[in-house]
C-alpha positions in Angstrom: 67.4 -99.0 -47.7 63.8 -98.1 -48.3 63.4 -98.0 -44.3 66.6 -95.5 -44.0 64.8 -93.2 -46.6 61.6 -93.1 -44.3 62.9 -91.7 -41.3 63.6 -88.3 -42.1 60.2 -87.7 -42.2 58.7 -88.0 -39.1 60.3 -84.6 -37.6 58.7 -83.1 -40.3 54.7 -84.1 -39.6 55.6 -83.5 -35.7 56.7 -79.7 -36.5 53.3 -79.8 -39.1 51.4 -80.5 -36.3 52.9 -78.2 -33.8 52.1 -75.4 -36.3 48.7 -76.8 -36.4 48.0 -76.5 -32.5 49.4 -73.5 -32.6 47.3 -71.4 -35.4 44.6 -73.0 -33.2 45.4 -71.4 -30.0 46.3 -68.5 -31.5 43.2 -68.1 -33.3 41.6 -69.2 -30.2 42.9 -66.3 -28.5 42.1 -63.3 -30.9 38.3 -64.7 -31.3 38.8 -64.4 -27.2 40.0 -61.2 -27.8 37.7 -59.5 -30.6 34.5 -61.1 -28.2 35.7 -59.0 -24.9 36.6 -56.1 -26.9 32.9 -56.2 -28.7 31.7 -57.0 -25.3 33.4 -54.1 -23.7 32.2 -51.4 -25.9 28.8 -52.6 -26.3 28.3 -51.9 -22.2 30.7 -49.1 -22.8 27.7 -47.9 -26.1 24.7 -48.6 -23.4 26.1 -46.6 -20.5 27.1 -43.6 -22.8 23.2 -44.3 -23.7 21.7 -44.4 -20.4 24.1 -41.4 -19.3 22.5 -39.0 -22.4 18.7 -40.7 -21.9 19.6 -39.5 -18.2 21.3 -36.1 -18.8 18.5 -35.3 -21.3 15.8 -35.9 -18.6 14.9 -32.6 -17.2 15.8 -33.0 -13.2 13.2 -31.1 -10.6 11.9 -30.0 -7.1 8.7 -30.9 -5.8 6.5 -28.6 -3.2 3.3 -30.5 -2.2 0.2 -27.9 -1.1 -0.2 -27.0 2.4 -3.7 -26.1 4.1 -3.0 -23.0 7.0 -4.0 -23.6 10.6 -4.4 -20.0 11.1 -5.5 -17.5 8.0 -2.2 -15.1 9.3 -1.9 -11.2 8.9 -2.7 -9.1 5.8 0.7 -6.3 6.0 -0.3 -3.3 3.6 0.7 0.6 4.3 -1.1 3.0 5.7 -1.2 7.4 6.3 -0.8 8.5 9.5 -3.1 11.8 9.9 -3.6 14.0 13.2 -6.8 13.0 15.0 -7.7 16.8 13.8 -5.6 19.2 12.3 -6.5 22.7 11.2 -4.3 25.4 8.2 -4.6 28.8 9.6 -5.1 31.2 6.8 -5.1 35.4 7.1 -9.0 36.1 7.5 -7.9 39.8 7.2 -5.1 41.4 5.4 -2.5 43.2 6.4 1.4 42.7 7.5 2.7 40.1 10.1 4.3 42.3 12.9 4.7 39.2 15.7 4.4 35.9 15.6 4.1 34.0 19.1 4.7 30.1 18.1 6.6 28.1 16.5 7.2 24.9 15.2 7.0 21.5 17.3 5.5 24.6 20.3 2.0 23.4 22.3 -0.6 25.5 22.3 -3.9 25.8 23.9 -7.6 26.7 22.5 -7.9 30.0 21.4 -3.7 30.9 22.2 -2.6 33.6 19.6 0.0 32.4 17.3 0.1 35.9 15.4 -0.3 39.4 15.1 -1.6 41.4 11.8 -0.8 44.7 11.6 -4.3 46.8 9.2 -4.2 50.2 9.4 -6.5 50.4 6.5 -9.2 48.4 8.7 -8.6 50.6 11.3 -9.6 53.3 9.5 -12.8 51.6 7.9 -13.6 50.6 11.3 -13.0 54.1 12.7 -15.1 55.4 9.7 -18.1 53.2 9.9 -18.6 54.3 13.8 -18.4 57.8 13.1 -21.2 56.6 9.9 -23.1 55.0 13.0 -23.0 58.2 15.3 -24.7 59.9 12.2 -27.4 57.6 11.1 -28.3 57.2 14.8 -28.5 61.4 15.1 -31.1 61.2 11.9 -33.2 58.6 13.5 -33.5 60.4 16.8 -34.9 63.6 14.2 -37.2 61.3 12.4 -38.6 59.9 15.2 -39.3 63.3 16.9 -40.3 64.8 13.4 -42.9 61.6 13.7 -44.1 62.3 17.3 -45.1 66.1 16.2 -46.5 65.4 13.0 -48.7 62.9 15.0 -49.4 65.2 17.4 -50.5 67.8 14.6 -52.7 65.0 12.9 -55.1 64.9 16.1 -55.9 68.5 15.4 -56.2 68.3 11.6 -53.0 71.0 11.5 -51.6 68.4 8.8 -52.9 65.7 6.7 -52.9 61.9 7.1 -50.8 61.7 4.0 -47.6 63.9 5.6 -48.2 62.5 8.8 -47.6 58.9 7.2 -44.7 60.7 5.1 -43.0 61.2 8.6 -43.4 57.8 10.3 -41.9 56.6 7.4 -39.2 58.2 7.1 -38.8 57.5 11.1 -38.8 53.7 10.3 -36.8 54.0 7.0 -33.9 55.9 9.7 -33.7 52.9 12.1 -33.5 50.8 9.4 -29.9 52.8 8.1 -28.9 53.1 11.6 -29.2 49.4 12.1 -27.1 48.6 8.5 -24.8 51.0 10.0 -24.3 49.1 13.1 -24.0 45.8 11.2 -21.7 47.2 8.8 -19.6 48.3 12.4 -19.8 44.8 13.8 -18.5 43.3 10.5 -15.4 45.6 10.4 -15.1 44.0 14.2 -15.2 40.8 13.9 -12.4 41.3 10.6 -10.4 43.2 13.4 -10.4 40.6 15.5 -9.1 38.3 12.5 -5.3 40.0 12.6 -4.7 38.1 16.0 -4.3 34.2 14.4 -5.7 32.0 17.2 -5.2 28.2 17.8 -8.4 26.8 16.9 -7.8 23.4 19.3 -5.1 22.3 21.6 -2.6 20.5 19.5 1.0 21.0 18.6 2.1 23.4 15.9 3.5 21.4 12.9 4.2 23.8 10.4 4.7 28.3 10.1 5.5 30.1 7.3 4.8 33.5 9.0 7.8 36.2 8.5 7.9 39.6 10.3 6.9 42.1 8.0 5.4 40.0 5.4 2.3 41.0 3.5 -0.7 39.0 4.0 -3.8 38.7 1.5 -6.7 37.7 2.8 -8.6 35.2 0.1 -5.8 33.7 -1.6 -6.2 30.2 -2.1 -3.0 29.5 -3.5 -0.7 31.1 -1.0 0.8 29.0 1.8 -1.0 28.4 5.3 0.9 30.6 8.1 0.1 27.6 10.7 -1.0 24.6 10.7 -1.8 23.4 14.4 -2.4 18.9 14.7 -4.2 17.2 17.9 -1.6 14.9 17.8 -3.0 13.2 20.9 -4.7 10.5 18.8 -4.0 9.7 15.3 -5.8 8.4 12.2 -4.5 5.9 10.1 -5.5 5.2 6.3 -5.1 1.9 4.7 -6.9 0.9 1.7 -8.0 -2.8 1.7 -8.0 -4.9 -1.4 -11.7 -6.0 -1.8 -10.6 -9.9 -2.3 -9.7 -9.0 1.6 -12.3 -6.6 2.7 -14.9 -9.1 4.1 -12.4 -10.6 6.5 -11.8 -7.1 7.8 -14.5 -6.0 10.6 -14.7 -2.9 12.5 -13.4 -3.3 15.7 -10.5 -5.5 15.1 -7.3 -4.8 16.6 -4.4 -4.4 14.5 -0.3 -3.9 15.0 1.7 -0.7 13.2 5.3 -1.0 12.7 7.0 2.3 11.8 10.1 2.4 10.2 12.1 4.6 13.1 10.9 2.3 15.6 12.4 -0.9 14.2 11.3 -3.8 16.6 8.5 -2.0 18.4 4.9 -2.5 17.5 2.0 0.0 18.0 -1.7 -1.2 18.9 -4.7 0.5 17.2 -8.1 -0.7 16.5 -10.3 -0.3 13.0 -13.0 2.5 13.6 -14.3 3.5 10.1 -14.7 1.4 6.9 -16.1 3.3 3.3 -18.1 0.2 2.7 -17.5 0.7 -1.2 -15.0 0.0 -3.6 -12.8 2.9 -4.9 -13.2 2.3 -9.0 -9.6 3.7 -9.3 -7.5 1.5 -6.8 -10.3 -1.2 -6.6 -10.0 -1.3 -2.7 -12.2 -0.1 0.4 -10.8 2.6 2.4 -10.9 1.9 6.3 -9.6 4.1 9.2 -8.1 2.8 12.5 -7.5 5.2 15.1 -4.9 4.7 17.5 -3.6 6.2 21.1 -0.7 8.5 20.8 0.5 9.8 24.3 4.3 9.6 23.7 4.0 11.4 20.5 6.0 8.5 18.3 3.3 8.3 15.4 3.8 11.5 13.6 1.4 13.4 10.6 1.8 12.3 7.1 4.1 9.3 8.1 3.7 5.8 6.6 3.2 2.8 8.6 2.9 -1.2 7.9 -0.7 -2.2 9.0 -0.8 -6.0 9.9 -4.4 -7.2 10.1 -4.8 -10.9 11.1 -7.1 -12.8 9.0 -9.2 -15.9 9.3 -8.2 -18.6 7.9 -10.0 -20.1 4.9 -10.7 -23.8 5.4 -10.6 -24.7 1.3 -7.7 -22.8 0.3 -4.1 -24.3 -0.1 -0.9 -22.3 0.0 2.3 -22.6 -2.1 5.5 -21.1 -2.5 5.0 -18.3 -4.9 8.1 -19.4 -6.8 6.0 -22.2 -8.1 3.7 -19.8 -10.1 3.7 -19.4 -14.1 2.6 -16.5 -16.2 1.4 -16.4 -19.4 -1.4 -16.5 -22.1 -3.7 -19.1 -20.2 -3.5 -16.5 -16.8 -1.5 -18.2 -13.4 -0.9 -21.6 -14.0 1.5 -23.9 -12.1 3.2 -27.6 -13.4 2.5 -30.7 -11.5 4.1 -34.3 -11.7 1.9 -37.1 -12.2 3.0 -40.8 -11.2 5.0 -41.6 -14.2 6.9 -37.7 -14.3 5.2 -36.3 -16.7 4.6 -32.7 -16.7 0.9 -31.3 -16.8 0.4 -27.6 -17.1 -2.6 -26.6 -13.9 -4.6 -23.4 -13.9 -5.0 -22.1 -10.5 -6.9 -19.8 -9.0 -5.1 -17.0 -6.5 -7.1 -16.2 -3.3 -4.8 -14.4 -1.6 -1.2 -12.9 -2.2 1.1 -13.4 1.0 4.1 -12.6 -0.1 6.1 -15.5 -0.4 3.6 -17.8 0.1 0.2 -17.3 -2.4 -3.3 -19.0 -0.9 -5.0 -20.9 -4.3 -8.7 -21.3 -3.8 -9.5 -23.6 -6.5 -7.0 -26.0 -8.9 -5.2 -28.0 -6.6 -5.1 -30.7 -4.2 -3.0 -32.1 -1.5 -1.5 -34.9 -2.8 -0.6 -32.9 -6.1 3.2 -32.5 -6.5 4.3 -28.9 -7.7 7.5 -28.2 -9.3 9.1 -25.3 -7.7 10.6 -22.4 -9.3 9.7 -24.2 -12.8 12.6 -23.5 -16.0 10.6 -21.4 -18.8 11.1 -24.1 -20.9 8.8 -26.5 -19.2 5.8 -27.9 -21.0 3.1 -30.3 -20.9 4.3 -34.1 -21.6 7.4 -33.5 -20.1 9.5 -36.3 -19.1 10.9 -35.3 -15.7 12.9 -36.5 -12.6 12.3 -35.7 -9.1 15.5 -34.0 -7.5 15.3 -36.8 -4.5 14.9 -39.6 -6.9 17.3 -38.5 -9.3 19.8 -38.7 -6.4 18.9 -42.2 -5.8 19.5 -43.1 -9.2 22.7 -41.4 -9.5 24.5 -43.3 -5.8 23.0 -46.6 -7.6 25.0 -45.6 -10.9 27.7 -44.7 -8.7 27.6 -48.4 -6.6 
């Protein structure tokens, strides 16, 4: 009976040990669990880590130095002037009653370009020859008053002392007589002053004569009437900054662009250089002088001056976009091998526009960041635009 009692119990330590394999498994499982979800979020915490380190790391573009085959052309602005040009003023005064030429008209040497109307000369002219008739009327008395006083000197009639008396006055008469003719020849020469002649062949630029107007002779604030320019061949003024005014010789040819003539060039060759330093621009004045048959390069108009240059076998050229300004002068930031961020003072040779020459500071091999954020400084970690892309189709793989 003790056996039937027994029984009933084995059902019991089978389920025990079911429950026991079970808890097993199950705890089995969430260790499984908890380990891939603190595996997960650990690579999950380092590449949120790597992505900051990454996005914190200031990405850039690199411009190595270049050295110039050719030094290229120097493009600065110039005056164009008339080979000669002349303001006629009113020598005389008087009123305008014609005027002959006009503006943009050719003229010739000596061609009248007005008529002065001066009735008050006329009638100093008139008045000084009729003061010359007179004066010559008391020299012919003198001198025959002379001649018989001599006369009577060789038979002691009069004494030495009148006959001196009347040679005198003989040689003080020719002198009147010949201020009298001066003073006629004067009021000539002003008449022939109210007929405004063309001092030089040229082409009449500007007029301000009127019909009727008054004209004072003298007055240096009043307007020119004329102005008559030998536009045959023209003078152009450029003034050359002296870092640039050794490479520029007399005789060099240069090309003009003009603004109304876009795509067409004009030649002209360097004829004159100041050879000194104005103090107030800090250039050297030069002239070139150039042909102008067709009558394209006018007075007073601006023109671009290109002036090739040598090329200067130390100097290195970068983009100007590279360049920093502050308190330590032009300075630009290059990369060393590890990408860090060193802050280089340069020193500008020449400015070419988009390009600057640096004569001393750089190298080569040196890699320049280009168009640098104004936040940049020495001991910056950086990354290279091209590397940085690398990086990121690695990330991406």
């Amino acid at each position: 009976m003790s056996e039937n009692q027994d029984l009933p119990s084995l059902p019991d330590e089978r389920q025990t040990r079911n429950l026991k394999r079970f808890g097993i498994g199950t705890a089995v499982i969430a260790v499984a669990l908890v380990g891939v979800g603190i595996a997960s979020r650990s690579r999950a915490d380092h590449m949120l880590a790597n992505e900051a380190s990454s996005a914190s790391t200031l990405t850039v573009s690199v411009v190595h130095p270049t050295r110039p085959e050719h030094g290229g052309d120097l493009a600065l602005p110039g005056t164009i002037q008339a080979f000669n040009s002349a303001a006629i003023y009113a020598r005389t005064s008087g009123y305008i009653s014609r005027w002959l030429a006009d503006i943009g008209d050719h003229v010739s040497a000596g061609q009248a370009l007005a008529i002065l109307d001066a009735p008050d000369l006329d009638q100093q002219l008139a008045q000084a020859r009729a003061d010359y008739q007179t004066t010559l009327a008391q020299e012919a008395l003198a001198r025959t008053t002379s001649i018989r006083w001599a006369g009577l000197r060789k038979s002691d009639a009069v004494s030495q002392q009148e006959a001196d008396e009347k040679a005198g006055d003989y040689k003080a008469k020719i002198a009147v007589a010949n201020a009298s003719l001066a003073n006629v020849k004067r009021l000539e020469a002003e008449k022939s002053f109210t007929i405004l002649r063309a001092p030089f062949a040229g082409v009449v630029t500007s007029r301000s004569a009127q019909i009727g107007a008054l004209v004072i002779s003298g007055n240096a604030a009043a307007s020119p009437l004329f102005t008559v320019s030998d536009n045959r061949r023209m003078r152009i003024y450029v003034r050359i900054p002296q870092n640039y005014s050794g490479q520029v010789q007399k005789g060099m040819v240069v090309q003009m662009t003009l603004p109304e003539y876009p795509g067409r060039t004009f030649q002209g060759t360097l004829t004159r250089s100041a050879g000194a330093v104005d103090n107030a621009s800090g250039a050297v004045l030069v002239q070139v002088e150039a042909p102008n048959a067709g009558g394209e390069l006018k007075p007073g108009a601006f023109a671009q001056v290109s002036f090739p240059l040598s090329a200067q076998t130390s100097a290195l050229r970068i983009p100007a976009s590279a360049l920093m300004f502050g308190a330590d002068g032009t300075t630009v930031a290059v990369v060393d091998a590890s990408g860090r961020i060193s802050i280089r003072k340069i020193v500008i040779s020449r400015d070419l526009g988009k390009q600057i020459e640096v004569a001393q500071g750089l190298s080569p091999s040196d890699r320049i960041v280009d168009t640098p954020p104004d936040a940049i400084q020495a001991g910056d970690q950086v990354k290279i635009a091209s590397d940085a892309d690398a990086d990121g189709g690695r990330a991406r793989s």
